[in-house]
Each structure stands twice: as C-alpha cells, then as structure tokens.
N, C-alpha and C positions, 0 to 999 in steps of 0.2 A: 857639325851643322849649327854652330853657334848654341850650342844648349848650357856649354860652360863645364862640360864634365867630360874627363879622358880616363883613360885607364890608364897606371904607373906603372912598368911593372918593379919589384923588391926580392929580395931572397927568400928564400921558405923561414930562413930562421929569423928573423925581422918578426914573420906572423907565427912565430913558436909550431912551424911546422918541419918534417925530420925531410932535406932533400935527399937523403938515400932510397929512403920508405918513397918519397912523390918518386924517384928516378925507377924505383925496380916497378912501382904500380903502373909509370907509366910501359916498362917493355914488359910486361905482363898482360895488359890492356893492345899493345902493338901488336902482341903475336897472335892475338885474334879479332884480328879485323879491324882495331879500331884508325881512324883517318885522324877525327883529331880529340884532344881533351883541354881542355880549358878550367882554372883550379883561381880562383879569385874570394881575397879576405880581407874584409876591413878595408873596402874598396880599393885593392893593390893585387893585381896580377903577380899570383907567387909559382904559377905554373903554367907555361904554354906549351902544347906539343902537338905538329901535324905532319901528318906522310909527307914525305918527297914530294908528290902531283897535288898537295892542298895548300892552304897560306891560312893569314889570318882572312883577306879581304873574298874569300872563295865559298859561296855559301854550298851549304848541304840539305839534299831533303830532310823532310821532317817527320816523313810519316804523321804516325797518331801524334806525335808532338804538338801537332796543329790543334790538338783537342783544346789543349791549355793557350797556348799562342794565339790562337785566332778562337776558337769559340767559347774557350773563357774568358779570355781579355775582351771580346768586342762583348760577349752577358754581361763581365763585369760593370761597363760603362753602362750599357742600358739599363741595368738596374740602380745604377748610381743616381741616373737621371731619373729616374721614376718612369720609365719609358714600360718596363716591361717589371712581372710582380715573379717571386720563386713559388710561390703558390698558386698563380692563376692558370685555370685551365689555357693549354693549346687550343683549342679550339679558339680561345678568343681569339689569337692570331690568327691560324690554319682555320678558315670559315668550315671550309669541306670536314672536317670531323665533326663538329659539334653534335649530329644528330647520328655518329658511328656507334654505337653499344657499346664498345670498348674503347677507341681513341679520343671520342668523349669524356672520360678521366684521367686521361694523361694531364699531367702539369707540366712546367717548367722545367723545376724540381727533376721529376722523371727521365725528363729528356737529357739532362745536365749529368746523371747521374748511372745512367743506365739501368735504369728501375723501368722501364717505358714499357716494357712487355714487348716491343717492336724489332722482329726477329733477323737476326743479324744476316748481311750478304756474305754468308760464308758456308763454307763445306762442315763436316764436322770435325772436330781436332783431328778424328783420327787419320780420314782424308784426306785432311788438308796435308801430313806429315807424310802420307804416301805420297802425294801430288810433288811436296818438295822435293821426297827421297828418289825421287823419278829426275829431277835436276830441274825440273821447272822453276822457272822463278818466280815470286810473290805474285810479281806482276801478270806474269804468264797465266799462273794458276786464279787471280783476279776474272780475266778477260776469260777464260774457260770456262769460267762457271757454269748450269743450264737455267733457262726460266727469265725471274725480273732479279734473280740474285746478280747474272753476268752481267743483261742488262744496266745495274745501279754499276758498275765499276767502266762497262764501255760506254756510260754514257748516254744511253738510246732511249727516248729522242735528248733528256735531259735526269743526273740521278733526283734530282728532287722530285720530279713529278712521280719516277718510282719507288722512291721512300715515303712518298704521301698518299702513293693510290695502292701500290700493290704488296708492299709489306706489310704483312700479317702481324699482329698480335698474339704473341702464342703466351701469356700468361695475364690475370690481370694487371693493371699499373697499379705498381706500388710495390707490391709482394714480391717482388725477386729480382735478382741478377741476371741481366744477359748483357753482353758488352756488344754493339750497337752501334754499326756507321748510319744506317739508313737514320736510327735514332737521332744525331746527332743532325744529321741530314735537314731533320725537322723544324729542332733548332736553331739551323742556320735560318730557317723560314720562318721561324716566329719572329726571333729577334730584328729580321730585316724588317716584316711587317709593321715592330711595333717603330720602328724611325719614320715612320711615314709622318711627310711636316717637319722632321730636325734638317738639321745644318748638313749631316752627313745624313745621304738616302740607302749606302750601303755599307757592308761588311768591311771594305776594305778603304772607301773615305774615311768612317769612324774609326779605324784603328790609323793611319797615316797622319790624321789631322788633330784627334785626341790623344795619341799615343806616340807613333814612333817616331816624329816630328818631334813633339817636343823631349823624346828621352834621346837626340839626336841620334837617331838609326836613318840612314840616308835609303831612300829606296833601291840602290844597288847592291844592298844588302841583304834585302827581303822581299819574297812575293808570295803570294796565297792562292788559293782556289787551281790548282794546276793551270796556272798564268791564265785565267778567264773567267771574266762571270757567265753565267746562264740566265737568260733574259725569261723570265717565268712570273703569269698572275699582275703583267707591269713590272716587275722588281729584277733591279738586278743583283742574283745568288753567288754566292761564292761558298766553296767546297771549305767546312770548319774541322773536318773529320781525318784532312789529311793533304797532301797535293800542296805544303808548303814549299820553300827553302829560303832558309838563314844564314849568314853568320854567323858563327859559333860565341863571336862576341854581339851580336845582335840578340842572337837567345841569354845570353850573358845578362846585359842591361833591363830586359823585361822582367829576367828574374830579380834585378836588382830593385826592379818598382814594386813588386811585389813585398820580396824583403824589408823594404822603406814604407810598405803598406798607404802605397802610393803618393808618397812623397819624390819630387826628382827637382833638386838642388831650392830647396825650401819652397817649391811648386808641389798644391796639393793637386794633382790631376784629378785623383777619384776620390772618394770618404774614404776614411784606416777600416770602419764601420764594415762597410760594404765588403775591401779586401779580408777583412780577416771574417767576413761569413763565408766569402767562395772559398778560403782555402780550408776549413773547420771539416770537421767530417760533417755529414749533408741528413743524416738521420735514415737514411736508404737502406737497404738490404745488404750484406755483406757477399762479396765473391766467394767461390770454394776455395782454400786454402790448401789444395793438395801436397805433400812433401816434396819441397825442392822446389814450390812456387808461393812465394810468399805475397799474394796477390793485396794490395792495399786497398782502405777503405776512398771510397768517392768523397771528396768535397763537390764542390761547383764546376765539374771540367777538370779539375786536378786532382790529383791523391795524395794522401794525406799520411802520417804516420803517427792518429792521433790514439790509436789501441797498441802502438808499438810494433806493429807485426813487419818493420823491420827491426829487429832487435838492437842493430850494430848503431845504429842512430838515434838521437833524441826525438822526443815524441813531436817536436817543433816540425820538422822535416816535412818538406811537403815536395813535389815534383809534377811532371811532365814526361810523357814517356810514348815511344811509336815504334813498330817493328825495324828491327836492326839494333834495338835498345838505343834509339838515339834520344837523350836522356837532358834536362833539366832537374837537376836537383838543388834547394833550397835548405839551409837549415841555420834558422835568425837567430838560436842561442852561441852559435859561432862565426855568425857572421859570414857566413859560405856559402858563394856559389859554386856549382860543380858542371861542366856542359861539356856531354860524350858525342861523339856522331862513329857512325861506323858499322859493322856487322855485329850479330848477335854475339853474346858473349858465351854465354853458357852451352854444353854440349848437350839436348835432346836424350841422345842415348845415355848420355850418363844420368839422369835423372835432372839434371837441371834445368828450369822453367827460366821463362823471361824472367821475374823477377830474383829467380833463384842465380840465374846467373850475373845480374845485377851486384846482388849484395855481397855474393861472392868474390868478385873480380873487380868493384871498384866500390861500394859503402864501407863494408868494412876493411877496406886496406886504407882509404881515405881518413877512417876514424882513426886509425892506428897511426897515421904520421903525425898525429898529434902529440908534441913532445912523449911519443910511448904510450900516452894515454888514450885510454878512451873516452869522451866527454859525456858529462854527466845532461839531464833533461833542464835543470832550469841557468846551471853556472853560465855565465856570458864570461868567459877566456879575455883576459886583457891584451 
C-alpha cells in the first residue's frame, strides 16, 4: 500500500534462533489444531507456517483478539487525541448510566480492564465445558444461551443496547475481576461517542485511516465488527469484543506498531507516551491464577506480563488473545513478534487452561529456540 515496509523473510540462524527447536514447535503446534504461526525478529520473518487450506493472504477469526486489535487500538488513538480520559467516568460518554447507582462509577479504566463489575454473556465455566463436552460449538453454545445473555451474542434487536440496558452489575467497579464482553461492548460506545466532530465518526474509519492505512494493511486483509456496524443513539457501532478477521501478517504489523511504540517507518502515528500506558499493567484487580491457568495481568485491552506470571518470558511481553488461543504475542527485549491462529492448544482434562496451554505449547518452546537459551528481562539479543 505504499507505506514503504515489506516483510523479508531470513533463516532462524541469521536471528540467532535454533530452526530444529522453530521446526519441532511448529508440528507440535500442528498436531493441535493450529492453521497458521507466524515467528518475525528484528523485522525479518524467520518463520512461516500454514495448513494446506490457509496461505499468507487468507485471513482468520479473531475472536477476543479483537480486544487488543480493534478495542485497544481504536482507545489507544482516542486517548492519544485527548478524545476520551482513562479515568473519566462512562457515563460521560454512555448518558443513560450517569444517574445508575452502580454504572455511574464505572470508568474507562474499568471497561478497558475488566474491573467494570458488568456481568459477562456467559454460562458458568462449569456449564459452558458441559455445553462443549456435549459437541456444541462455541458458537452454538453463544446463540443458546437463555435471557439478554443469548440475546447480546444473537444480536436482538442490537448487543449494545443489551450490554447497556440489561447487563447487571454484579460487583462494585473497581474491586474485582470478571472478564466481560458486554463490558467491552460499552467501550466500544464510549469511545465512538467520544469522536463525535473528528475526522473519523467511527470505530472502523479511525482504525483504517489512522492505523491500517498507514502500517500498509490493505483492507482485504481485515474486517471488524462481524462485517457490520450497528446503527444505535445516531452512531455507528462496531463489535471490539470479537467478530474480527485478519491476516496472520496483518496481526503481525499491528504488533509491530506496538513494538515500535507507535512509530511506523519514522511516522509517529500515536505518542510512545500513550502506547506504553495501554500496554503497562492498568492498576486493576488481578484474575484468579488457578493451577495450569496462568491468567495475566490487564493493561489497557491487552495483557501484560509485567508480575511475570508468565514465567518462560520477559516481564516486557505483552499480548492479545481470543478463544482458540488465537494469539498475538509481543516481546520488545527481543524484538519478537509471534502470531498463532487455530484451535485451542491445551487439553481441559488434563489440567490445562487457555493460558496454561499457551505457555506450554508455544512461549516457552519459543524462548528455548533461542540459541538454547532462555532470555533474560532486560538483555536486547544482537
């Protein structure tokens, strides 16, 4: 797209990386599920790998990936611009809560982070694993839901309007964990609101015209919002919580903006200021950490690995993550992008959680193709 930046690709041993170690991770990664992986250092593609039925040019959902992609990237720019504060109440956006008892102290923050108290469209873990073990699919088990929880996944009449009217609060904001599509739902409605008067009126001009425009991602690469907005309040919405699909090297280059802390070929898109608040840990409540789910701390829409609680990575590390484990990981002391798409990785039964099967099955075998080592938290690798 004229932006002036390709991808190379180089041999692993170029970037002091072991291609036996990349070659067994990646049919390790193959033999469960995964479609494609993409392994990019020191801005040279040292690993590509996709199924038979995928390419480079073939985008994949994204699930919760869309968290970081689309509703952190389009907060990132609105805060950049002074558009929208991380501490100002929703309500200023969302008029309808201001006088609610409790949605009345949601912030930004909140909604960004999954602090919001605003209770998730979901069954409970335990359910929802029956629902799978039953052969339903995600999707399936989505659309079954009963109440306004089905209704926010089928849509009816639109999910914003029941992420904003009929999602309960079940803790106050601030005080706790719960992870939160309708949450994020919110989000996508503040942030729109607060562009009212900019250049871009919505979610997906301001990321096309600020963003993937200029990191050259052609829009046949990526779409958001499960291909539509929702015409709600004047405004048109687009779905931040999920309902993408990318290019594996489309998620590639975002992360590279990131990495570059918003720098793309001596173009500052957004302030270094700004990105490296949204990727920082957020100050929020911590997730439960149960054995075999190594669940990470919230930045701004992304997580973070700034308590370490992946062990096998530098505390730098930050990612992007949606069910199937389709995965953007980051980590700027080695200059590494890493971008998964595919089935979940870890086995359930065996104790393995999403993130448990994460670190298992592709951080740390990734850290280990490094000449044998492990890298240390602050060394930058020549």
């Amino acid at each position: 797209m004229g932006d002036g930046f390709a991808w190379h690709t180089v041999s692993p041993e170029s970037q002091r990386m072991d291609p036996a170690k990349l070659d067994a991770l990646r049919d390790t990664v193959a033999a469960r599920g995964t479609r494609s992986i993409l392994v990019v250092r020191n801005d040279r593609i040292v690993y590509e790998w996709h199924a038979p039925d995928r390419g480079p040019s073939r985008r994949h959902y994204t699930a919760s990936l869309a968290k970081a992609l689309v509703a952190g990237v389009s907060l990132l720019v609105a805060l950049n611009d002074g558009r929208i504060g991380m501490d100002d109440y929703a309500w200023e956006y969302i008029p309808a809560w201001k006088d609610d008892p409790q949605k009345s102290k949601i912030t930004i923050r909140h909604l960004a982070t999954h602090s919001s108290g605003i209770e998730n469209a979901e069954l409970s873990q335990q359910e929802r694993a029956q629902a799978l073990a039953e052969g339903r699919t995600l999707t399936d088990h989505h659309m079954s839901l009963p109440g306004w929880k089905g209704a926010f996944w089928r849509k009816e009449p639109d999910p914003f309007s029941i992420a904003l009217t009929q999602a309960p609060v079940v803790f106050p904001p601030g005080t706790g964990y719960a992870y939160s599509n309708p949450g994020m739902a919110a989000l996508a409605y503040a942030v729109t609101a607060s562009l009212r008067g900019a250049p871009q009126s919505d979610i997906h001009a301001l990321l096309k015209e600020r963003i993937m425009d200029p990191i050259g991602v052609p829009e046949s690469d990526w779409s958001i919002g499960y291909g539509r907005p929702y015409e709600v309040d004047g405004m048109s919405l687009y779905a931040n919580w999920g309902g993408g699909e990318y290019t594996a090297r489309a998620v590639a280059r975002v992360g590279r903006l990131m990495l570059r802390k918003g720098e793309w070929n001596r173009r500052q898109l957004v302030d270094p200021a700004w990105v490296d608040r949204v990727l920082s840990y957020a100050g929020t409540p911590l997730p439960d950490r149960p054995s075999g789910n190594p669940q990470p701390a919230s930045g701004l829409c992304w997580w973070t690995n700034s308590d370490g609680v992946w062990p096998s990575l530098p505390r730098d590390a930050f990612a992007g993550a949606g069910a199937g484990n389709q995965v953007l990981l980051v980590v700027p002391c080695r200059d590494l992008i890493v971008v998964r798409n595919g089935e979940l990785l870890g086995d359930p039964s065996e104790g393995e959680g999403f993130w448990g099967g994460l670190t298992k099955y592709l951080f740390t075998p990734l850290m280990d193709a490094f000449d044998g080592r492990r890298p240390g938290d602050s060394a930058r690798a020549p």
